[in-house]
Backbone bond lengths (Angstrom), bond angles and torsions (degrees), N, CA, C in turn:
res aa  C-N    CA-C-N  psi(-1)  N-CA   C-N-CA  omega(-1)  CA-C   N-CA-C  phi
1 X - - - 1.446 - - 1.519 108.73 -
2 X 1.664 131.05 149.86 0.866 119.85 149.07 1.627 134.28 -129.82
3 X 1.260 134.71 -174.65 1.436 115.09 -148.39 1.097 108.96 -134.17
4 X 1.363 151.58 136.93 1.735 122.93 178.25 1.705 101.92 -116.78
5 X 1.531 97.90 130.25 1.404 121.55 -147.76 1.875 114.46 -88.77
6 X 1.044 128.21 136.24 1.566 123.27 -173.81 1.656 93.72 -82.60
7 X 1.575 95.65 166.76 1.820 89.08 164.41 1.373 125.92 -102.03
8 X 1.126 119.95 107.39 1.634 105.23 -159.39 1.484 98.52 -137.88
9 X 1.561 132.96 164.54 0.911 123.53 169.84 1.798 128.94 -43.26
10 X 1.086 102.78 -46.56 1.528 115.05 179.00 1.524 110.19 -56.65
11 X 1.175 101.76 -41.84 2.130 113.93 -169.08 1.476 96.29 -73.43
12 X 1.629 130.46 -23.93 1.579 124.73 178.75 1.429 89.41 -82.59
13 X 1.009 151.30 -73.54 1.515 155.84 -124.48 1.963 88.35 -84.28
14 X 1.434 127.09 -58.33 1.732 112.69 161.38 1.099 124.73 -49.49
15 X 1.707 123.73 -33.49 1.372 105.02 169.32 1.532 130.53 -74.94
16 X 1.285 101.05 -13.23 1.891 107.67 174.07 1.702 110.11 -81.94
17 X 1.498 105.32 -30.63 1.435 106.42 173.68 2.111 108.07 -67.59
18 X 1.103 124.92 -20.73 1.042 102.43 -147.94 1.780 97.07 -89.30
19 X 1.529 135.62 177.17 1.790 97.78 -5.09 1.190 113.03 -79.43
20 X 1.100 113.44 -174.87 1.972 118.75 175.40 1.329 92.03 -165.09
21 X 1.351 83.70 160.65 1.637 120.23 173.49 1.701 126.49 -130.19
22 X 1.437 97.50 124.16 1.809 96.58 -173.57 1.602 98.94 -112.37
23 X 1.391 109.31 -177.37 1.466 113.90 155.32 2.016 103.79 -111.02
24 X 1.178 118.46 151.09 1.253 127.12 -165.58 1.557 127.89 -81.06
25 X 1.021 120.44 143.40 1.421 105.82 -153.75 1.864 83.80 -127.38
26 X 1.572 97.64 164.66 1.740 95.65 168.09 1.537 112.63 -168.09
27 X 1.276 111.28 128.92 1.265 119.51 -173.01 1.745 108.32 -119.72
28 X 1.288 128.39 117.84 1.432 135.66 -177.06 1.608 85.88 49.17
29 X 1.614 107.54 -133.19 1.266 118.08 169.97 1.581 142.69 -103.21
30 X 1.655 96.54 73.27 1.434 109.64 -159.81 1.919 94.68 -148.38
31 X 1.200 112.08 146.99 1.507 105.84 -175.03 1.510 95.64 -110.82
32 X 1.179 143.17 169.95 1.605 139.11 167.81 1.373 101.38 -156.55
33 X 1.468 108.51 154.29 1.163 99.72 168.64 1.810 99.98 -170.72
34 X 1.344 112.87 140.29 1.085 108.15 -169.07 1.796 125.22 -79.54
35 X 1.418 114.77 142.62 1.477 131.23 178.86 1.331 125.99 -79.23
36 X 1.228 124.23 130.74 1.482 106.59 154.15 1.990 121.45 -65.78
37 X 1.179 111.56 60.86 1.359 106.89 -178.26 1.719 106.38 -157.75
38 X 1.283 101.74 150.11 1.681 114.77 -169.04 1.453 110.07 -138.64
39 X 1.446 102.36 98.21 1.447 119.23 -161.43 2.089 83.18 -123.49
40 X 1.937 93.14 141.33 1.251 110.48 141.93 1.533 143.46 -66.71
41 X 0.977 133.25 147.60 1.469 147.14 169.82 1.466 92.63 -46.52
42 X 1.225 100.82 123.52 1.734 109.15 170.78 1.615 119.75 -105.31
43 X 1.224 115.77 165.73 1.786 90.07 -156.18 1.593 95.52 -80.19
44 X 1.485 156.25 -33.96 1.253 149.86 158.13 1.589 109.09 -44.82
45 X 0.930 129.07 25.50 1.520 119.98 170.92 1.717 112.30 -80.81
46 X 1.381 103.12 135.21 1.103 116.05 -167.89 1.760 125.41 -116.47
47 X 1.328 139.86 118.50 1.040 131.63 173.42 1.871 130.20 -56.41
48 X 1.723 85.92 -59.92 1.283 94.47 166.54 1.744 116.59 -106.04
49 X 1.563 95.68 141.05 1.614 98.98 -161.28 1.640 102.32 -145.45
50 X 1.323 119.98 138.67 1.837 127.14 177.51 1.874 109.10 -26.87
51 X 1.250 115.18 157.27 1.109 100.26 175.75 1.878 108.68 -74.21
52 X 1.795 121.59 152.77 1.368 100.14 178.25 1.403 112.35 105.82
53 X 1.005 129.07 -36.33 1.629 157.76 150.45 1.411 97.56 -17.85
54 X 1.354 128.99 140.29 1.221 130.52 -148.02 1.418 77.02 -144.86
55 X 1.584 123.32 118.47 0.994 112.70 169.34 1.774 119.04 -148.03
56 X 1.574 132.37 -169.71 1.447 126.40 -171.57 1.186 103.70 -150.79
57 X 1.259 93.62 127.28 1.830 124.22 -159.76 1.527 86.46 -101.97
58 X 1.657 108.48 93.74 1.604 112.38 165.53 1.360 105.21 -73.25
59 X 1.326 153.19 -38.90 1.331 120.15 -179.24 1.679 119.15 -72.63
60 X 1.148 128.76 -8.85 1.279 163.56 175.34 1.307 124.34 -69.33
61 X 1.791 115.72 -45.14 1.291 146.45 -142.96 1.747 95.33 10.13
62 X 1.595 105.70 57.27 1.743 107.57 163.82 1.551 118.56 -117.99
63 X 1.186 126.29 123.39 1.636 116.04 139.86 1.366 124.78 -2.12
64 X 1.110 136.12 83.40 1.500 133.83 149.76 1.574 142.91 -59.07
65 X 0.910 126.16 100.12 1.468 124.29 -158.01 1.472 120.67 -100.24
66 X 1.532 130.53 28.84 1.118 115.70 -144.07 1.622 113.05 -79.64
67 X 1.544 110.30 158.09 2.006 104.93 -169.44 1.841 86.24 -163.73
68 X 1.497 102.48 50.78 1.533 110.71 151.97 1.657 100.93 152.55
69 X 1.286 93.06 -155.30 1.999 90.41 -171.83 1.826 96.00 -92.87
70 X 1.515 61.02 158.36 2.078 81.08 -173.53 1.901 91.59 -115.54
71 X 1.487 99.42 176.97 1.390 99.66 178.53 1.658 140.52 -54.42
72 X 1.352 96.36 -20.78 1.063 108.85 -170.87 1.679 103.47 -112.27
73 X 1.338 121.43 26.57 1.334 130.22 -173.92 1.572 97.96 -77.92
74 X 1.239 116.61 170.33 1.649 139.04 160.52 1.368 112.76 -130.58
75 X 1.676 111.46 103.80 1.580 113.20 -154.89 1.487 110.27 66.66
76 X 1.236 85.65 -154.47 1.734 107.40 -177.58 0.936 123.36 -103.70
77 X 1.810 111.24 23.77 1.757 98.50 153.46 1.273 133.73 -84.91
78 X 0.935 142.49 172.20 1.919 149.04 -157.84 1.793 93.24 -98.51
79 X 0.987 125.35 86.68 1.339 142.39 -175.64 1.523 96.12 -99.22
80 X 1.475 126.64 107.97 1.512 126.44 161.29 1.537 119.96 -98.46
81 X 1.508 124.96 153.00 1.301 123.48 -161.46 1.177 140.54 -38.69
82 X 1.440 94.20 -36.82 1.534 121.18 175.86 1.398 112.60 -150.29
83 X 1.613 139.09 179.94 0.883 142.13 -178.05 1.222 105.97 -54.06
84 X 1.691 120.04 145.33 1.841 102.11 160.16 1.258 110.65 -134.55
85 X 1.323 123.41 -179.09 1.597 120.86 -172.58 1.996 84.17 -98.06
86 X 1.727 104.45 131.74 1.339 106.48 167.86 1.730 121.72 -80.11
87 X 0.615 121.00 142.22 1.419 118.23 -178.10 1.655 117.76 -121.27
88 X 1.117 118.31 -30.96 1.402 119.55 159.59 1.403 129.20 171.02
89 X 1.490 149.06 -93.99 1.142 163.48 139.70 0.913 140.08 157.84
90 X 1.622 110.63 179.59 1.246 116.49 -145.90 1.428 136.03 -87.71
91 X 1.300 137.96 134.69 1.370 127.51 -147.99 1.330 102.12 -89.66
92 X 1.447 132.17 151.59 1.294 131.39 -174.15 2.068 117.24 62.20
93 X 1.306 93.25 -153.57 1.617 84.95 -167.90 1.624 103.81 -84.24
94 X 0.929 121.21 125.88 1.893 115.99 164.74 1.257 115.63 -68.36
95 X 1.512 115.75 -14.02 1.783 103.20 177.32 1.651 107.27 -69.69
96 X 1.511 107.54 -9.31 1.798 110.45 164.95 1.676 90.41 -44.39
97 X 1.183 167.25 -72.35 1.244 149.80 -84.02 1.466 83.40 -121.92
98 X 1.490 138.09 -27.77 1.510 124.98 176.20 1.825 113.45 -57.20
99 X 1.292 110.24 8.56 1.429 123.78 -174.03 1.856 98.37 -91.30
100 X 1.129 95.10 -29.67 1.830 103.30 -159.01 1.478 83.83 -83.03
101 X 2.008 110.01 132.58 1.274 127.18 164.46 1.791 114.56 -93.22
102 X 1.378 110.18 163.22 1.668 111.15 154.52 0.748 124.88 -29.67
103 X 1.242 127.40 111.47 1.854 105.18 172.07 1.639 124.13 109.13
104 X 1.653 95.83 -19.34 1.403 85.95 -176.48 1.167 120.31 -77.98
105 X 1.696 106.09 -173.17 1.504 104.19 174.60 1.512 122.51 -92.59
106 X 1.507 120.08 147.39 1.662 103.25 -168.95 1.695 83.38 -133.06
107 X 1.024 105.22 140.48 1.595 114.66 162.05 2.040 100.16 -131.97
108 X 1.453 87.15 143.83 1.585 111.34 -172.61 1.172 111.60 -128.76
109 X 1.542 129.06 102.69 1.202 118.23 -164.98 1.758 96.88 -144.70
110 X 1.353 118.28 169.93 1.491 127.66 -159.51 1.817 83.12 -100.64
111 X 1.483 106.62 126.62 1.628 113.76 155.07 1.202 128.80 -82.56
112 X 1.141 121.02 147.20 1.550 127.80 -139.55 2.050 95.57 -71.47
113 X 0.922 117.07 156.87 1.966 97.49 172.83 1.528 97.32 -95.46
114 X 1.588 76.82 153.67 2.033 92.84 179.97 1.372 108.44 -105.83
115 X 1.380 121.38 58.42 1.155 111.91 179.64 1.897 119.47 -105.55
């Protein structure tokens, strides 16, 4: 999948981390997975966010992926644990990510520009 990214403090500090590799995490309908990166709460941080929402779980320092309700949702909005810093989203459908199991492998890396 790929994502098109805001500029925010958090989105500079992932792009110097990348690439990386996690193993995959998943809560209701949200994928996570942890970063090498340690970013603050930015003041637009958001709990509830569109499905697809590309987001960073500062107590976590994980990738948040959510693309439906998570446990702690009300209805069927994409409710994440705590506030997160948004960072951008995801291109095409995010319910692609109900494909991703426990455990798997995720690599996150910057695509080359086609300009």
């Amino acid at each position: 999948m790929t994502a098109d990214l805001r500029e925010t403090p958090t989105v500079k500090q992932l792009l110097a981390a990348l690439p990386c590799e996690a193993s995959a995490e998943t809560w209701g309908e949200e994928v996570y997975f942890e970063l090498p990166v340690k970013a603050a709460l930015e003041a637009d941080a958001q709990q509830v966010v569109e499905p697809g929402t590309v987001c960073y779980w500062v107590q976590g320092s994980s990738l948040a992926l959510p693309f439906g309700p998570t446990p702690v949702s009300k209805g069927e909005e994409s409710r994440l644990v705590t506030r997160c810093n948004v960072l951008g989203k995801i291109n095409g459908d995010p319910r692609q990510l109900k494909k991703v199991k426990q455990g798997d492998a995720i690599r996150v890396e910057l695509l080359p520009d086609k300009a």
